[in-house]
PyMOL Python script that loads the backbone (N, CA, C, O; Angstrom):
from pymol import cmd

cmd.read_pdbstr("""\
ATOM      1  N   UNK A   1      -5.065 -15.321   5.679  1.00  0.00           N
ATOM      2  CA  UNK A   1      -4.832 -14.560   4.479  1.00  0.00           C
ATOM      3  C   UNK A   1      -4.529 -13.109   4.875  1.00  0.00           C
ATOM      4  O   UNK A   1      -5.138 -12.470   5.734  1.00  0.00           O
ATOM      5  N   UNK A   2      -3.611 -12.726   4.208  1.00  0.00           N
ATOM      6  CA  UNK A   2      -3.186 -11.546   4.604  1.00  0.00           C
ATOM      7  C   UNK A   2      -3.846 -10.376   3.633  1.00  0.00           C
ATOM      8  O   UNK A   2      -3.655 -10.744   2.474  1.00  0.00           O
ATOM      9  N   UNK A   3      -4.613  -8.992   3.658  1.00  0.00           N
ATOM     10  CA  UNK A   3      -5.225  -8.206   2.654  1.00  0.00           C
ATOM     11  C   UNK A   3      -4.527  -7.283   3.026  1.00  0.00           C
ATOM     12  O   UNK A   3      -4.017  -7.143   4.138  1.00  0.00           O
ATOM     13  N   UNK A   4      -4.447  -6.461   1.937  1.00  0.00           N
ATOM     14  CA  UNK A   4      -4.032  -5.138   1.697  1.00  0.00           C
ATOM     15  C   UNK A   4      -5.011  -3.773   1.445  1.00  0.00           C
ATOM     16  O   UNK A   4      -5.722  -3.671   0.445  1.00  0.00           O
ATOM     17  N   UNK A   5      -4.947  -2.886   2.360  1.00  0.00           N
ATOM     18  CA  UNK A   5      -6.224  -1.882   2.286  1.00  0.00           C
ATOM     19  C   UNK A   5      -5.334  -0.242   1.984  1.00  0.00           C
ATOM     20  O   UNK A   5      -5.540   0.824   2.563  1.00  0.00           O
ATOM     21  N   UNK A   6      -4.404  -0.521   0.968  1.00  0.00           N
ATOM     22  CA  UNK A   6      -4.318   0.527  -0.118  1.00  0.00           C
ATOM     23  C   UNK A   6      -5.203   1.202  -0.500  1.00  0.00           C
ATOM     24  O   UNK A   6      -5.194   2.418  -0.311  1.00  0.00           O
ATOM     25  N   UNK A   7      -6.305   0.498  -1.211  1.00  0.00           N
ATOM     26  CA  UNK A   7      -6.998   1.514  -1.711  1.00  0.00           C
ATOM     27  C   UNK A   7      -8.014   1.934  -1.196  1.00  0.00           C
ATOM     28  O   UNK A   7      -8.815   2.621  -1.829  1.00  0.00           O
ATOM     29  N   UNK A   8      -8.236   1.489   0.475  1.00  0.00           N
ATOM     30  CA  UNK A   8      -8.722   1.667   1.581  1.00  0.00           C
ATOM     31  C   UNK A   8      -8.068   3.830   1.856  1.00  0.00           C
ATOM     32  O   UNK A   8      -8.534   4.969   1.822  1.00  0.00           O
ATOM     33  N   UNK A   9      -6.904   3.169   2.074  1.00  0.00           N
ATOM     34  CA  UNK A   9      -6.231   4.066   2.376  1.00  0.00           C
ATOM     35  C   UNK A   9      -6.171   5.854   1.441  1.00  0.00           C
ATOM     36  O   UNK A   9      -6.323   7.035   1.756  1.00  0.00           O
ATOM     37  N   UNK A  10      -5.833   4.999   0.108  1.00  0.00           N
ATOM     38  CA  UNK A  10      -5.779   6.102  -1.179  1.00  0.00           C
ATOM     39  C   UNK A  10      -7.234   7.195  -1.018  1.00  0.00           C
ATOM     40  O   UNK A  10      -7.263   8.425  -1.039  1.00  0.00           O
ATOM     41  N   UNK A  11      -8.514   6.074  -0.835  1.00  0.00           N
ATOM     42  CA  UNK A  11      -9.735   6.900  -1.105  1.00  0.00           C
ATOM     43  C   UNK A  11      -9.550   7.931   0.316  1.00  0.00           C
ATOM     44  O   UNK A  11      -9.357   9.126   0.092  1.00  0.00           O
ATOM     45  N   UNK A  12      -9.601   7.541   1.512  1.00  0.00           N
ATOM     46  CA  UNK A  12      -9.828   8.223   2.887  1.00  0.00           C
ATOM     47  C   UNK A  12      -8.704   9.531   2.291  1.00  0.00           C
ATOM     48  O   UNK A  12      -9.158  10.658   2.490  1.00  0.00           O
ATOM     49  N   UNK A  13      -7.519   9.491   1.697  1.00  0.00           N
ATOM     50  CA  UNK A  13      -6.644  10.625   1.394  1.00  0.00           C
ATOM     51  C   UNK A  13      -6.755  11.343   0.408  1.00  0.00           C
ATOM     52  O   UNK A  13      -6.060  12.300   0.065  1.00  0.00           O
ATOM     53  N   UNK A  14      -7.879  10.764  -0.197  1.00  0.00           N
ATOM     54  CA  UNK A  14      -8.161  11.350  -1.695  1.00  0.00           C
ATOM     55  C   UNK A  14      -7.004  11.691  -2.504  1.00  0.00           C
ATOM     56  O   UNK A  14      -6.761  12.832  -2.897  1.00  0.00           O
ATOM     57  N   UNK A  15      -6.097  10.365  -2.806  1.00  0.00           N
ATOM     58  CA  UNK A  15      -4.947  10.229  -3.497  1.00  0.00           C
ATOM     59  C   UNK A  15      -5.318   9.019  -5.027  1.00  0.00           C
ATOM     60  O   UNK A  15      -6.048   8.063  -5.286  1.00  0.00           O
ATOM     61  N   UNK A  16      -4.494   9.680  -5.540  1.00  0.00           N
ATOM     62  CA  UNK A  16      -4.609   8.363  -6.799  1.00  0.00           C
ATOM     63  C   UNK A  16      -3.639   7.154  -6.605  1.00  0.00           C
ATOM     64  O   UNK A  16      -3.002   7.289  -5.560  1.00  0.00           O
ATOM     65  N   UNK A  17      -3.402   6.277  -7.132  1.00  0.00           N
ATOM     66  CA  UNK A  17      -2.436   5.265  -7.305  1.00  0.00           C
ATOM     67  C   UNK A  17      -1.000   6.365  -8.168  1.00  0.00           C
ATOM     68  O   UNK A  17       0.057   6.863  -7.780  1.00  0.00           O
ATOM     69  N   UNK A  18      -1.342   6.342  -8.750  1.00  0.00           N
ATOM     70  CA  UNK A  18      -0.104   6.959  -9.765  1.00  0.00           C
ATOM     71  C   UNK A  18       0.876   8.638  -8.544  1.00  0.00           C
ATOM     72  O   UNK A  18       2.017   9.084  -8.664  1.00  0.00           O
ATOM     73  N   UNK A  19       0.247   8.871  -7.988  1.00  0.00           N
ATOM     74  CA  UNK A  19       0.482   9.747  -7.140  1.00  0.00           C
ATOM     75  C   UNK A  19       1.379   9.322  -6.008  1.00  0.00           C
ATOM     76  O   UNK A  19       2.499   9.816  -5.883  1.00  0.00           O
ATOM     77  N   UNK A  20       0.781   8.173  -4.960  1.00  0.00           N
ATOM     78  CA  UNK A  20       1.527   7.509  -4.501  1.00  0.00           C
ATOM     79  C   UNK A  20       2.690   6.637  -4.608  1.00  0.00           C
ATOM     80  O   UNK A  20       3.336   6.179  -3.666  1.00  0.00           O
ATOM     81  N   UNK A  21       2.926   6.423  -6.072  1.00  0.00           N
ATOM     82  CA  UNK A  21       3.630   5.494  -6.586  1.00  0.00           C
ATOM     83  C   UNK A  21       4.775   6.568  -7.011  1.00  0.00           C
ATOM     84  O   UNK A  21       5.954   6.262  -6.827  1.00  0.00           O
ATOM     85  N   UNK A  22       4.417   7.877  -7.603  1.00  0.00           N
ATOM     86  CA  UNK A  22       5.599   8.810  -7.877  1.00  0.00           C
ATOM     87  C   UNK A  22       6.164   9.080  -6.317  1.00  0.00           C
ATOM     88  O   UNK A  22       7.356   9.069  -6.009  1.00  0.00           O
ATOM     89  N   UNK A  23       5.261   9.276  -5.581  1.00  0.00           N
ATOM     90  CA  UNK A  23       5.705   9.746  -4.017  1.00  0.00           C
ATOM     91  C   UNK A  23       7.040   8.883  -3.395  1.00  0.00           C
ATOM     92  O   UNK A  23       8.006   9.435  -2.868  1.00  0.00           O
ATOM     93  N   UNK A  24       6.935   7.880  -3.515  1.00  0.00           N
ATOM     94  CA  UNK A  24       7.494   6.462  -2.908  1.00  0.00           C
ATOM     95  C   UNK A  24       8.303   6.092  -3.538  1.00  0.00           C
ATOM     96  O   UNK A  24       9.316   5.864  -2.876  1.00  0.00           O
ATOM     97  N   UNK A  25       8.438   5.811  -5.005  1.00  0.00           N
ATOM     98  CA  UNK A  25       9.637   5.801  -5.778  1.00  0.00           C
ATOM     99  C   UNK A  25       9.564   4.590  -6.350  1.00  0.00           C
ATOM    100  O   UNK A  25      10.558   4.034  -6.817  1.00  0.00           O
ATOM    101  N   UNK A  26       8.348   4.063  -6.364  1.00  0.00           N
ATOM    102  CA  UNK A  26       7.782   3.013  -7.505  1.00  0.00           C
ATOM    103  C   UNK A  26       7.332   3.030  -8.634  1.00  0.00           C
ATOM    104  O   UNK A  26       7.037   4.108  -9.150  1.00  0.00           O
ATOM    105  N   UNK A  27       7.193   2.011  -9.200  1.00  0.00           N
ATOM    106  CA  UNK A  27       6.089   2.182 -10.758  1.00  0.00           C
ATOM    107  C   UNK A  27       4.810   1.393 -10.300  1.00  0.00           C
ATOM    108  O   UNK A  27       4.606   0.382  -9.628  1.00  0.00           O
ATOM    109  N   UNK A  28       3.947   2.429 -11.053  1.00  0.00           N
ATOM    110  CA  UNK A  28       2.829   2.311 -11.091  1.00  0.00           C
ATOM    111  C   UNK A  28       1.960   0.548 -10.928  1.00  0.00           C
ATOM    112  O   UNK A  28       0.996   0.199 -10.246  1.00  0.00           O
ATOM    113  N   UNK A  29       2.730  -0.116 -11.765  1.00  0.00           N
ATOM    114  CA  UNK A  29       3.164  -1.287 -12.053  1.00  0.00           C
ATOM    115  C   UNK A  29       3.352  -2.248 -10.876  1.00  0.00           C
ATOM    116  O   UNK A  29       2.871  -3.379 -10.805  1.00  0.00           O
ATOM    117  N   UNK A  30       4.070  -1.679 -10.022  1.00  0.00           N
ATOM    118  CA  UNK A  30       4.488  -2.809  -9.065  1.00  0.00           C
ATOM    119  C   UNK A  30       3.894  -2.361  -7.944  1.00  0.00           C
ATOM    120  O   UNK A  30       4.309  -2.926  -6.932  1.00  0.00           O
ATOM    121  N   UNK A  31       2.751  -1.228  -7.706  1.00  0.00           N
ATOM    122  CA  UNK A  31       2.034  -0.630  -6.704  1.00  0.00           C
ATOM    123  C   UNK A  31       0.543  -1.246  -6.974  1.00  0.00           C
ATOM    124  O   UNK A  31      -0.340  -1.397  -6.130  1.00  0.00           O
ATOM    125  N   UNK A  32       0.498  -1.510  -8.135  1.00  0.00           N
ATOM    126  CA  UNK A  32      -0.464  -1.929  -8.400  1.00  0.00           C
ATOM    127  C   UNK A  32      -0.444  -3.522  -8.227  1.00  0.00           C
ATOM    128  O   UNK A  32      -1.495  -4.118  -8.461  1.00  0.00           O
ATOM    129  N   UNK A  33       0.587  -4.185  -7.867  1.00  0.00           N
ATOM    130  CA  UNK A  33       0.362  -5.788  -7.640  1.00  0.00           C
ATOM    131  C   UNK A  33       0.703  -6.112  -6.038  1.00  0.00           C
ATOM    132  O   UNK A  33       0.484  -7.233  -5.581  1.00  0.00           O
ATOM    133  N   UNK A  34       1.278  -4.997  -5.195  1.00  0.00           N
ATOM    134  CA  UNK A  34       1.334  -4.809  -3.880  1.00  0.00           C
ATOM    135  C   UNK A  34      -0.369  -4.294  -3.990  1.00  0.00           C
ATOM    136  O   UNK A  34      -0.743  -5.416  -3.647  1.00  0.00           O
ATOM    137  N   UNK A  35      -1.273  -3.777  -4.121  1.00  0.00           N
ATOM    138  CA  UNK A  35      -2.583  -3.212  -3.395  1.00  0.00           C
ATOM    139  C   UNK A  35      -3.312  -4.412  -3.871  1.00  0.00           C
ATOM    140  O   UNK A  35      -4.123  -4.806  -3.033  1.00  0.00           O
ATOM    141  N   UNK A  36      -3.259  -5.363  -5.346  1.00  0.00           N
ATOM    142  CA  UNK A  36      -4.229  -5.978  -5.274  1.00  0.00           C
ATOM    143  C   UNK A  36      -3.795  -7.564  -5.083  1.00  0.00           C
ATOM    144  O   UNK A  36      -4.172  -8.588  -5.653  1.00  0.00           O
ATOM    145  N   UNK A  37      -2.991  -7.355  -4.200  1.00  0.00           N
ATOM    146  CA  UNK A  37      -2.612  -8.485  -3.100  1.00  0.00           C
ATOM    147  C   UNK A  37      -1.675  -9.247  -3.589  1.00  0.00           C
ATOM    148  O   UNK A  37      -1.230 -10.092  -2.813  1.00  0.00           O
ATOM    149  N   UNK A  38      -1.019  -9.183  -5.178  1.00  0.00           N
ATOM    150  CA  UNK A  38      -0.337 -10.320  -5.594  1.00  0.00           C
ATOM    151  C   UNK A  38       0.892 -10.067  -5.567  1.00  0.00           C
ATOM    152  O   UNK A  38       1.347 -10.593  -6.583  1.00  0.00           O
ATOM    153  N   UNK A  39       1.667  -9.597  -5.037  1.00  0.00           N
ATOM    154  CA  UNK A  39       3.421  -9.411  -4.011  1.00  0.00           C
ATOM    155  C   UNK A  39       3.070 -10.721  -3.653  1.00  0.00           C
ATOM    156  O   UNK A  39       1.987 -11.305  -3.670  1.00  0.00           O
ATOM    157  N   UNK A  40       4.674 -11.211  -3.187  1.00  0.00           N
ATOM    158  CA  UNK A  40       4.636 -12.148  -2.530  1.00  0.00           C
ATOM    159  C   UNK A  40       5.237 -11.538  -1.950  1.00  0.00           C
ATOM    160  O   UNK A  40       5.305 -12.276  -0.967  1.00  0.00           O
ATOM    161  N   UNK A  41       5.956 -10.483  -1.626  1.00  0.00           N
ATOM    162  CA  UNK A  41       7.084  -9.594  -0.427  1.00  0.00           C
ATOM    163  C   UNK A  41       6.497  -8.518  -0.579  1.00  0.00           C
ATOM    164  O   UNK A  41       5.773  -8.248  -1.538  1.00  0.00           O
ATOM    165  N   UNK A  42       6.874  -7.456   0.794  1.00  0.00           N
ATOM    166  CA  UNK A  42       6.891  -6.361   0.346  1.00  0.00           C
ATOM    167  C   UNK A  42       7.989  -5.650   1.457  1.00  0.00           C
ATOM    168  O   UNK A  42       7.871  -5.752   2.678  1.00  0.00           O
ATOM    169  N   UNK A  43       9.250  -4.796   0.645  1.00  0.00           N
ATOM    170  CA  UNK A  43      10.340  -4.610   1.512  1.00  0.00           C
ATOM    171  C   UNK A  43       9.533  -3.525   2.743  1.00  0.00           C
ATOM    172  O   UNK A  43       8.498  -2.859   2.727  1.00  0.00           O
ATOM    173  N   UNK A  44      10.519  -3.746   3.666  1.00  0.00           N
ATOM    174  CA  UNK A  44       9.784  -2.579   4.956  1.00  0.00           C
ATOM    175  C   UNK A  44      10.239  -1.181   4.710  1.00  0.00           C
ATOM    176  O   UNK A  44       9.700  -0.200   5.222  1.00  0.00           O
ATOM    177  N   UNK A  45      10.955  -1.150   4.142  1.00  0.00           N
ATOM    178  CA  UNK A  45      11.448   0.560   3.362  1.00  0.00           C
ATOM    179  C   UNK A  45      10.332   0.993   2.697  1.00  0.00           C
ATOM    180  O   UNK A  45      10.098   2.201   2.679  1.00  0.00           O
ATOM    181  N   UNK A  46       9.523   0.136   2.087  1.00  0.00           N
ATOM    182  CA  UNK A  46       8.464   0.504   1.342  1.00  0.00           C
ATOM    183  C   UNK A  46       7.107   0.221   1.579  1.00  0.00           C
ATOM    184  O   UNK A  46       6.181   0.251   0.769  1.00  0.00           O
ATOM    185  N   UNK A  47       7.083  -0.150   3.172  1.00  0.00           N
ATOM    186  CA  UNK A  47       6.185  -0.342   3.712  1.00  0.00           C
ATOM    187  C   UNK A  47       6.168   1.312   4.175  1.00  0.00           C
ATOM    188  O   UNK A  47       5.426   2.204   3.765  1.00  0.00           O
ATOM    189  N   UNK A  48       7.314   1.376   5.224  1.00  0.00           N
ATOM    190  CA  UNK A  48       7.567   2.879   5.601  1.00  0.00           C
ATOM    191  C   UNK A  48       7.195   4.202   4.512  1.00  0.00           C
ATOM    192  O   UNK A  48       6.483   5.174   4.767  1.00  0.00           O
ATOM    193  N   UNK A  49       7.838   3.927   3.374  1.00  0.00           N
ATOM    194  CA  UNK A  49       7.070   4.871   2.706  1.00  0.00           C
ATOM    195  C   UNK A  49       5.464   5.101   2.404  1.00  0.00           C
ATOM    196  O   UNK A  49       4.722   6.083   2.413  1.00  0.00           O
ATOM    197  N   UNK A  50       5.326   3.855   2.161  1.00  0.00           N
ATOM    198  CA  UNK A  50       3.725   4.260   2.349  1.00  0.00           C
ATOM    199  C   UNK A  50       3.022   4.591   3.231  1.00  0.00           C
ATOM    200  O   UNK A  50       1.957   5.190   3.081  1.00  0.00           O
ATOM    201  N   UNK A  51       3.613   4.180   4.504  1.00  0.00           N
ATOM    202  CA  UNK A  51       2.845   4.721   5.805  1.00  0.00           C
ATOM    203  C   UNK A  51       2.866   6.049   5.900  1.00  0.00           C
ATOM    204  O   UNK A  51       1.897   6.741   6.212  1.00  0.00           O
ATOM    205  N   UNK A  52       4.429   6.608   5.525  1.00  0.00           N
ATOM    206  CA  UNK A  52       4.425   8.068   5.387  1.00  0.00           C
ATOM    207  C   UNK A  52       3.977   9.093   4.954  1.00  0.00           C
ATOM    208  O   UNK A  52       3.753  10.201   5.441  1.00  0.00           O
ATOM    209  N   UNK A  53       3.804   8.440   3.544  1.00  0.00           N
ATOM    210  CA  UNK A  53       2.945   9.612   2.422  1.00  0.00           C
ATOM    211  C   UNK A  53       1.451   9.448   2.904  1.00  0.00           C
ATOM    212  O   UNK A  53       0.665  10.370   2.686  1.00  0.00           O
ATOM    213  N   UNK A  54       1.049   8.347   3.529  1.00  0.00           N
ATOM    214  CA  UNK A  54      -0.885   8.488   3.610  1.00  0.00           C
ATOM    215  C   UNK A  54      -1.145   8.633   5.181  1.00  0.00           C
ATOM    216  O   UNK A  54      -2.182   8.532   5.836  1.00  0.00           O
ATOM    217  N   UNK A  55       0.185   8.907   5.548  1.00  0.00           N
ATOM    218  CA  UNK A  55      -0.033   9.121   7.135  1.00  0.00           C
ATOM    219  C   UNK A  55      -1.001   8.179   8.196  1.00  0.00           C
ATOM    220  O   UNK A  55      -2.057   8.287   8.819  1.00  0.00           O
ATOM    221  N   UNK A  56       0.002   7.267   7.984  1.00  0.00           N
ATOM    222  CA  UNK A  56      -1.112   5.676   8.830  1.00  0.00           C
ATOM    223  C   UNK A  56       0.221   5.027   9.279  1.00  0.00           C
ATOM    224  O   UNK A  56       1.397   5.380   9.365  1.00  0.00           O
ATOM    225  N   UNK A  57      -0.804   3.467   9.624  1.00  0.00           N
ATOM    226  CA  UNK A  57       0.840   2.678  10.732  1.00  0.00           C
ATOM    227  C   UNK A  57       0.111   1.437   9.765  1.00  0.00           C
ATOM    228  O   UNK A  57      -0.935   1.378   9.118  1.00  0.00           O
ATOM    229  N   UNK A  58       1.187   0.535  10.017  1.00  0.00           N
ATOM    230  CA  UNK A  58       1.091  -0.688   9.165  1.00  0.00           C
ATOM    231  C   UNK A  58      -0.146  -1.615   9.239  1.00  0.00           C
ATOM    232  O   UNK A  58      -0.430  -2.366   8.306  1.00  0.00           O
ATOM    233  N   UNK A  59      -0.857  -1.543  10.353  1.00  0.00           N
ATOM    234  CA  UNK A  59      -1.833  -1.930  10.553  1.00  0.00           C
ATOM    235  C   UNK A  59      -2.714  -1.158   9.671  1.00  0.00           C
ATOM    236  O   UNK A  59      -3.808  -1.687   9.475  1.00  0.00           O
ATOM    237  N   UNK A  60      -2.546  -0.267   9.212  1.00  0.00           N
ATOM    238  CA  UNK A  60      -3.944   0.826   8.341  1.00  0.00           C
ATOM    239  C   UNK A  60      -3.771  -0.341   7.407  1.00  0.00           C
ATOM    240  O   UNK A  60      -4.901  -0.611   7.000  1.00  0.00           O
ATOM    241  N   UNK A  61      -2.962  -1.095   6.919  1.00  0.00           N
ATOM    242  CA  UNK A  61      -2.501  -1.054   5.331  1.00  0.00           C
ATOM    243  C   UNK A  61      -2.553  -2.566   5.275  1.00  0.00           C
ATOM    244  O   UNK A  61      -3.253  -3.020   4.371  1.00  0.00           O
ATOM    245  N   UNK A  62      -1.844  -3.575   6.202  1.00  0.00           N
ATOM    246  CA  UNK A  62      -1.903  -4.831   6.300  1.00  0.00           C
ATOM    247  C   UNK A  62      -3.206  -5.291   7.522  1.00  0.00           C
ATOM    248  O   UNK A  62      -3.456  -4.883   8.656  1.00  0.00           O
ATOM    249  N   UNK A  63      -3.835  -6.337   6.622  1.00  0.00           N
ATOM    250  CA  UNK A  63      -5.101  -6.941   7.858  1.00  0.00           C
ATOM    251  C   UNK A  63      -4.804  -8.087   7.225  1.00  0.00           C
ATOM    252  O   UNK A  63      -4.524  -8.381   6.063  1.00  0.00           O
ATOM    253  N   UNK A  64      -5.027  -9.157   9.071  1.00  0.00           N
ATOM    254  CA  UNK A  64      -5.092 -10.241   9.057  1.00  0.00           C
ATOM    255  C   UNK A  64      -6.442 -10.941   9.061  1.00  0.00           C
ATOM    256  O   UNK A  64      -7.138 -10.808  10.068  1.00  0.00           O
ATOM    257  N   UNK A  65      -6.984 -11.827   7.830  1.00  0.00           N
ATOM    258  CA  UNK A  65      -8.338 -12.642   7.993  1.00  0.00           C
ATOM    259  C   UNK A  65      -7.702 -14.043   7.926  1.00  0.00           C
ATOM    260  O   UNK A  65      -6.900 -14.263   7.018  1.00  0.00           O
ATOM    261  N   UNK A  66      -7.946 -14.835   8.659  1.00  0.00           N
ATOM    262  CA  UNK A  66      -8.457 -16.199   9.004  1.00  0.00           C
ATOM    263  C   UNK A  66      -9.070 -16.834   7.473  1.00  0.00           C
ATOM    264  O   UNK A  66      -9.965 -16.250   6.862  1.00  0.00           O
ATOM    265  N   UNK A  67      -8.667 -17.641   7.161  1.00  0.00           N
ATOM    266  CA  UNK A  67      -9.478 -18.980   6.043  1.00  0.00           C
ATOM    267  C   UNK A  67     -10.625 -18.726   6.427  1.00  0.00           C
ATOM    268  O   UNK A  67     -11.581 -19.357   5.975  1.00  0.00           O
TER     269      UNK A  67
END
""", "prot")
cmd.dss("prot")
cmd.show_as("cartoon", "prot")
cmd.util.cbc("prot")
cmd.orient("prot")
């Protein structure tokens, strides 16, 4: 299973969701179903942006758990 630690990330930067989502060039909306895991994609342009604005590498953001 693959998790998403967005809001891992958001708290350590003391950022909001809505903040990041203006940053990056999303809606609120579709940032919010990428962090609470239910994407089934997520493009790497917009992986990159997020790494950028919270200053991390893809590993901050994607973790791999085992069943």
């Amino acid at each position: 299973m693959i998790v998403i630690n967005i809001d891992v990330m958001l708290a350590k930067r003391k950022m909001k969701v809505g903040e990041l989502a203006e940053r990056i060039g999303i809606t609120n909306a579709n940032l919010s179903i990428l962090k609470n895991g239910k994407a089934k994609a997520i493009r790497i342009e917009t992986l990159d942006k997020i790494c950028r604005e919270l200053d991390c590498q893809p590993g901050d953001i994607l973790e791999y758990r085992p069943d």
